[in-house]
C-alpha positions in Angstrom: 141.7 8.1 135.7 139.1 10.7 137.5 136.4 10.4 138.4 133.0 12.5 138.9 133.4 14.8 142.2 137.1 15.3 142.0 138.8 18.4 141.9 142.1 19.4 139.8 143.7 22.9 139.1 144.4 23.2 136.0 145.5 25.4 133.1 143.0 26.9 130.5 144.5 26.5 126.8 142.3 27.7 124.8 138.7 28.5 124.0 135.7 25.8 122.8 132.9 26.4 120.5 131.1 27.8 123.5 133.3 30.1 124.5 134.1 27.6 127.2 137.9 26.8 128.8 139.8 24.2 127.2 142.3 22.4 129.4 143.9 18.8 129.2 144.4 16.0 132.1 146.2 13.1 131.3 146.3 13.6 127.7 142.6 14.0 127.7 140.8 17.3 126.8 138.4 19.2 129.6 135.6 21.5 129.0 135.1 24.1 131.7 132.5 26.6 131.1 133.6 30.2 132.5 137.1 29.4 132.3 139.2 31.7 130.0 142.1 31.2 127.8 145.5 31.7 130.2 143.8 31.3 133.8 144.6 28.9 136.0 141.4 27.1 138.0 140.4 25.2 140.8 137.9 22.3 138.8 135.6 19.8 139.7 134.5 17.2 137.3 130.7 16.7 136.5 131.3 14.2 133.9 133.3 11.5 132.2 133.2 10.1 128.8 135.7 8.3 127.1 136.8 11.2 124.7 136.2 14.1 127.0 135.7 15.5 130.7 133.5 17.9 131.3 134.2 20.0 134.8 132.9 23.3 136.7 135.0 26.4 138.2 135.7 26.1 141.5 137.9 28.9 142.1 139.7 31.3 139.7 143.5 31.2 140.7 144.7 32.9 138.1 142.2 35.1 136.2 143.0 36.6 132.9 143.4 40.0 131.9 140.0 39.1 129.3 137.8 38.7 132.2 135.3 41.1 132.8 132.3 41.6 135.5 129.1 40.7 133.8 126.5 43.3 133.1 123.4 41.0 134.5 123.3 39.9 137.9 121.8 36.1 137.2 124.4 35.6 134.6 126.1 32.5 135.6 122.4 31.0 136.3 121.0 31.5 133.2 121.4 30.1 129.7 120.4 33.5 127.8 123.9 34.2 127.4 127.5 32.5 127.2 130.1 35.5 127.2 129.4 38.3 129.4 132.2 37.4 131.4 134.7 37.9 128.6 136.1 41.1 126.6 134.1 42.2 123.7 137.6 42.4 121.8 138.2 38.9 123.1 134.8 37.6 122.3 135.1 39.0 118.7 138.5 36.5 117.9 136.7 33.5 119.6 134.1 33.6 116.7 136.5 34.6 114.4 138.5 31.8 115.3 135.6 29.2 115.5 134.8 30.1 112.4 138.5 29.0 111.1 138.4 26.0 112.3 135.1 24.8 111.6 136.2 25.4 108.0 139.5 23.9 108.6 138.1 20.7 109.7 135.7 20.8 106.3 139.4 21.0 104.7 137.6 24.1 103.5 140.4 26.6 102.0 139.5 29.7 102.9 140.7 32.4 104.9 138.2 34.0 107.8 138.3 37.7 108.1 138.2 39.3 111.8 134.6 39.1 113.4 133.0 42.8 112.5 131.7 44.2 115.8 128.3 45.2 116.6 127.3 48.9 117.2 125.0 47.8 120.4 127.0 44.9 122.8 123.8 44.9 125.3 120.0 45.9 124.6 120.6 45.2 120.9 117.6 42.5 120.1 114.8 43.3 118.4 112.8 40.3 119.4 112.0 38.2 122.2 110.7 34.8 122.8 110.6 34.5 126.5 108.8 31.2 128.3 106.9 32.0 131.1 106.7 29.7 133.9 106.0 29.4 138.0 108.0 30.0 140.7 107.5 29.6 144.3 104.3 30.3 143.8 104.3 32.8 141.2 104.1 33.4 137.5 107.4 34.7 135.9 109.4 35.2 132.7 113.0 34.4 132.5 115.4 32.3 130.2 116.2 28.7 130.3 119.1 27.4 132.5 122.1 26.2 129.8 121.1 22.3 129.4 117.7 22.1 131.5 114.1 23.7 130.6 114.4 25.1 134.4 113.3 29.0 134.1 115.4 31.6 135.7 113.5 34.7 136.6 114.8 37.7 134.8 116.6 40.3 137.4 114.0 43.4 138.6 115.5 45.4 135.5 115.3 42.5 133.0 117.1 40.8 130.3 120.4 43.2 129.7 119.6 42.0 126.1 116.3 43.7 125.7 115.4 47.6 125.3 114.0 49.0 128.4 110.4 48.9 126.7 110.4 45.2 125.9 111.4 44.4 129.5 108.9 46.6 130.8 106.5 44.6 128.3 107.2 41.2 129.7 107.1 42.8 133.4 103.5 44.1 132.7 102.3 40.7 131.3 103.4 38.9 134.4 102.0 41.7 136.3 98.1 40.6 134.6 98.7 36.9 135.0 99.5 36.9 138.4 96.5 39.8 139.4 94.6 37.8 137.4 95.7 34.2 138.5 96.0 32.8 135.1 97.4 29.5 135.1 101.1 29.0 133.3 101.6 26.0 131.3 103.6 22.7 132.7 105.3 20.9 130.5 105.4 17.6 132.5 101.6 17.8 132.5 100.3 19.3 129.5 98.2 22.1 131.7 97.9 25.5 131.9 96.9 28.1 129.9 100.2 30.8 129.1 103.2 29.1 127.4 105.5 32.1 126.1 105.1 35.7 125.6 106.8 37.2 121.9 107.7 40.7 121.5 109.0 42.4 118.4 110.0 45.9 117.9 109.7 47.8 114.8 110.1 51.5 114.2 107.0 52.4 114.9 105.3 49.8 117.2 105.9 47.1 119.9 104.4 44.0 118.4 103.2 41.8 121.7 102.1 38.0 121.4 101.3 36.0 123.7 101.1 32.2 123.8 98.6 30.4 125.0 97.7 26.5 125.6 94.1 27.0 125.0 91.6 28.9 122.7 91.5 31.9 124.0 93.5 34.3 126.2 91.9 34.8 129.0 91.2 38.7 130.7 92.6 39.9 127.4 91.2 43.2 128.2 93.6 43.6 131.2 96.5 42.6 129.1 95.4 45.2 126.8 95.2 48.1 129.8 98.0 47.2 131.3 100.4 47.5 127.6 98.3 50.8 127.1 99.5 52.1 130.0 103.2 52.1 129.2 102.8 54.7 126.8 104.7 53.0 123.7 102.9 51.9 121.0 101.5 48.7 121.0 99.8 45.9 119.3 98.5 42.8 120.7 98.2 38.8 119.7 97.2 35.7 120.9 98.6 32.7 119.6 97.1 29.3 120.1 99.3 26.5 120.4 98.1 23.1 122.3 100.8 20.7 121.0 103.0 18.9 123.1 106.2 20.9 121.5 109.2 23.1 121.8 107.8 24.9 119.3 107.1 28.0 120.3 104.4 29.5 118.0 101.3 27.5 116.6 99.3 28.0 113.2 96.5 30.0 114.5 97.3 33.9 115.4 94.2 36.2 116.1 94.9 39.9 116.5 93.1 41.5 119.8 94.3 45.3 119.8 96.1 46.5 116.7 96.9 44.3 113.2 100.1 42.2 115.0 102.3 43.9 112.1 105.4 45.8 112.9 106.8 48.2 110.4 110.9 48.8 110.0 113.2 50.4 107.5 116.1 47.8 106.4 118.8 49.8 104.2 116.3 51.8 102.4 113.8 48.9 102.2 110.3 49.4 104.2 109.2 46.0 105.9 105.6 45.1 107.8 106.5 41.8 109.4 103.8 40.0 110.8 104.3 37.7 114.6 105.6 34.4 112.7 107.9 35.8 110.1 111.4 35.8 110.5 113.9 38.9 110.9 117.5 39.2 111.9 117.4 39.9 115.7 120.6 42.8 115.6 119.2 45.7 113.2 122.5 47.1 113.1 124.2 44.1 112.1 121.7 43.2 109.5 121.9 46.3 107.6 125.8 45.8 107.1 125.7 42.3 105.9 122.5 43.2 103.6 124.5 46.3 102.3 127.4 43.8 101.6 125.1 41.8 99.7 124.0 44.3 98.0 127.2 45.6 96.8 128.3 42.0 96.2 125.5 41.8 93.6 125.9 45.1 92.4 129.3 44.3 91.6 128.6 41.1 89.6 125.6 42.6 88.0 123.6 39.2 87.2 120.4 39.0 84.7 118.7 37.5 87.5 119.4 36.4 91.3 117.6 33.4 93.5 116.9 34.4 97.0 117.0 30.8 98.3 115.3 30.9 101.8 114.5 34.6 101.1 111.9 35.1 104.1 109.7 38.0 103.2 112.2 39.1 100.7 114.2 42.5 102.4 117.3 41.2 100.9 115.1 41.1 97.5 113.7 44.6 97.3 117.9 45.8 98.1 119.3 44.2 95.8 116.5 44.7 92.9 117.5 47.4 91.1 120.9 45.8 90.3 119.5 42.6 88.2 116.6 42.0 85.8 114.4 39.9 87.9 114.4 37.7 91.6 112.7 35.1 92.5 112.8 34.5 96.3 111.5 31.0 97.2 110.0 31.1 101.4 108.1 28.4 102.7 106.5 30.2 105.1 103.2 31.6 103.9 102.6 34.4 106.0 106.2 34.9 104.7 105.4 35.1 101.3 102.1 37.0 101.7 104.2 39.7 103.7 106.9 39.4 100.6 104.2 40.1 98.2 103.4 42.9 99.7 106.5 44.2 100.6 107.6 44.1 97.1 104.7 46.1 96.0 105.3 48.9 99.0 108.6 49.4 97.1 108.1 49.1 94.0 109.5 45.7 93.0 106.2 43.5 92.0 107.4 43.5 88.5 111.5 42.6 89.2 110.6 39.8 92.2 108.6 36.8 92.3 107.6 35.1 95.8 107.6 31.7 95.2 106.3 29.5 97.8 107.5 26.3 98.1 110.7 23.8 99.4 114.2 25.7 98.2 115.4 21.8 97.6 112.0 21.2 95.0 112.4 24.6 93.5 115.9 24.9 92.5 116.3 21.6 91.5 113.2 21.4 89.0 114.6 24.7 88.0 118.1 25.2 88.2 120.2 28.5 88.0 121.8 29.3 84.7 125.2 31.4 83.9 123.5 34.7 84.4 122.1 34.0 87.7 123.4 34.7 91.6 122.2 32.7 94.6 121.9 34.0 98.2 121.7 31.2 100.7 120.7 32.1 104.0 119.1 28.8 105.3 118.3 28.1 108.9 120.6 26.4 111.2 120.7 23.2 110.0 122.3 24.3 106.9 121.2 24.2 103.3 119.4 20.8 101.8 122.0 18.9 100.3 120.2 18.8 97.1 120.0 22.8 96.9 123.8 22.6 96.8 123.8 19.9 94.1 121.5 21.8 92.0 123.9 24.9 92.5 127.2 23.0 92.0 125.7 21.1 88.9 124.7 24.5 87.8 126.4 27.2 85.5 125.3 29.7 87.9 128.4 31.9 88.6 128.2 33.4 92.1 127.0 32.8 95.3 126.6 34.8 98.7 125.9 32.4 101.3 124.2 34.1 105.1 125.1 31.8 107.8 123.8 31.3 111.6 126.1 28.0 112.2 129.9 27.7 111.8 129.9 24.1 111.4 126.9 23.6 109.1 128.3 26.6 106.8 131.7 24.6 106.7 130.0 21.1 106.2 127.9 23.2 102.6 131.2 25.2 101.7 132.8 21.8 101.2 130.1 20.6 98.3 130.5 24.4 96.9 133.9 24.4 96.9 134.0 21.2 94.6 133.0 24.0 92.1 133.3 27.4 93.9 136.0 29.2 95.2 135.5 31.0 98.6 136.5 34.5 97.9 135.7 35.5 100.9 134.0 35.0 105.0 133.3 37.4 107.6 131.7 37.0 110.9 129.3 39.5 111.5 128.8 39.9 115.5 124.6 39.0 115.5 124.3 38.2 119.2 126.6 40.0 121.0 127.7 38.3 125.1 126.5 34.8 123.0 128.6 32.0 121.5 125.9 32.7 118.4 127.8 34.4 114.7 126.2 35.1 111.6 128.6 35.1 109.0 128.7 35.8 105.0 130.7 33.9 102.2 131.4 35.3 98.7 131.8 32.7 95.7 133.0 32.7 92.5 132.5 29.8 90.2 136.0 28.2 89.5 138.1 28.8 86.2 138.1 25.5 85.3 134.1 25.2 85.5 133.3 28.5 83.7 
């Protein structure tokens, strides 16, 4: 029996979901963030549950030959990342084999192909959503502390993440607020005026929101100078957002310097994306799983394909000229009125439809028939069960499914499988130095449902 407070060397067997050591005491399993795979610690236990201990490194007695120096300073403070301290080679198998047993578990059959790697390990996002808050005194922007809603101030040089231009961004919006004294919002409280600070990057402009708890942002002109003065283009938002929420954008955006649009070129396909519609954070990693999609669909050559959770449709407009018509169902509406449009800047409006609406309501009232192909790329929580029924009771023949979450792809490949089989998964390395993979799964219906 142990107890909280005590300390214990022991050796790391294997990685966790987290990318977290994996040791056992007395027949019972230990989760040590930081360990690694083959090193021997020094441990003290933070807490005890009846299946599982849960401990911190004291001391690395025997490091492994995977652990590497970390690239940011504050990265054993703060929560932005989980694997900095591991080999990118290393980090790479950890997904692939989270991935494997996720699907295992699911009694999923299917095979998991290694974890591609991403062209850009650090400065690879192109967006971020950074909370700003106060410390000792003054305002800030940093990440959250793993488990806690405790702020850790970015290093001088920033998030290791970020390009140099969206660091500089954030630094020059902390900059105002503090010049300016604007108050930062508490969350115990419910006061204060600036809540988080968004920043996308296009190809040809920095798109800069910032969130605030009240109805206007206050010495917007100074915000405005201070962006100007980096010399990169720049638009500028202010989002209003009073609810007592982790949600991090509200309903209401109003535009103070530029139109809040970035533009970029997906695989051929030319995107404006306004502040609150969603795009895959790694550029370089989108374009390979989009192209894979592509040829996936160009392959099977359907009549028609449903772009279930389809956003503003990029995957759409690449894989339109390979199928008679697409309808891509979004139920965002800035979404779809940035779909419409995108469709019509590439000349799709007569192949895709933008269908606003609930993927669950919309594909069960009207279901895919033999000539169709689905693309599933849901959120983290996974597909609504009754999307996967519709599909399943279907004749629909194949399916590409986009994941963010290992365990809730495994948990909607089981219902699939009943009628699919899993040709085959890739991880694709999305969020490089995190325990975060996207990953893509081919299906074919099965012989005996044809």
């Amino acid at each position: 029996m142990v107890n909280i407070g005590d300390i214990l060397e022991l050796n790391i067997e294997s990685s966790g979901m987290d990318g977290e050591g994996v040791a056992r005491h007395d027949g019972q399993v230990v989760f040590i963030p930081y360990a690694l795979e083959g090193e021997t610690v020094k441990a003290q236990i933070v807490k005890v549950n009846k299946k599982f201990i849960f401990a911190k490194v004291i001391k690395v007695l025997k490091p492994s030959s995977m652990r590497v120096k970390p690239a940011c300073p504050i990265f054993f403070k703060c929560g932005g990342c989980d694997m900095q301290h591991i080999d990118y080679e290393h980090q790479l198998n950890i997904k692939r084999r989270n991935v494997q047993s996720c699907l295992d578990k699911a009694h999923v059959d299917a095979s998991v192909a290694p974890t591609v790697p991403s062209p850009k390990v650090l400065a690879y996002r192109n967006k971020a959503q950074v909370p700003i808050a106060t410390t000792s005194g003054y305002a800030c922007a940093g990440y959250y502390r793993s488990g806690t809603h405790d702020i850790v101030p970015f290093p001088p040089e920033g998030c290791a993440l970020h390009d140099k231009a969206t660091n500089d961004i954030l630094a020059a919006l902390t900059e105002v607020i503090n010049e300016q004294n604007i108050s930062v919002y508490d969350e115990t409280s419910g006061r204060g005026v600036i809540r988080h600070a968004v920043v996308r990057r296009g190809d040809d402009c920095y798109a800069v929101t910032v969130v605030v708890n009240s109805d206007t942002l206050p010495h917007a002109d100074k915000f405005k100078q201070k962006l100007q003065d980096l010399g990169v283009p720049i638009s500028l938002s202010v989002n209003i957002n009073k609810a007592d929420t982790n949600v991090i954008l509200g309903k209401s955006t109003r535009y103070l310097y530029g139109d809040g649009e970035i533009t970029c070129n997906i695989c051929g396909v030319k995107a404006s994306v306004s502040p609150q519609s969603f795009m895959q954070i790694n550029d370089d990693i989108c374009a390979a799983i989009y192209t894979r999609v592509a040829q996936f669909v160009n392959e099977c050559r359907p009549d028609a394909v449903v772009d279930a959770y389809g956003g503003i449709g990029v995957i759409s407009n690449l894989i339109a000229p390979y199928c008679k018509s697409v309808k891509c169902i979004e139920i965002v509406p800035s979404a779809i009125a940035d779909g419409k449009r995108l469709a019509a800047a590439n000349g799709n409006s007569n192949i895709i439809d933008n269908v606003l609406g609930d993927c669950a309501e919309v594909i069960t009232r009207t279901p895919p028939d033999e000539n169709t192909l689905v693309i599933l790329d849901p959120p983290r929580k996974g597909c609504d069960k009754a999307v996967l029924d519709a599909i399943v009771a279907s004749k629909c023949r194949y399916v590409a499914y986009i994941s963010c979450n290992p365990a809730t792809l495994a948990r909607d490949l089981a219902i699939l499988a009943t009628a699919y089989k899993v040709s085959s998964v890739t991880p694709y390395d999305m969020f490089p130095m995190t325990k975060h993979v996207e990953t893509l799964c081919l299906l074919e219906k099965s012989c005996k449902y044809s």
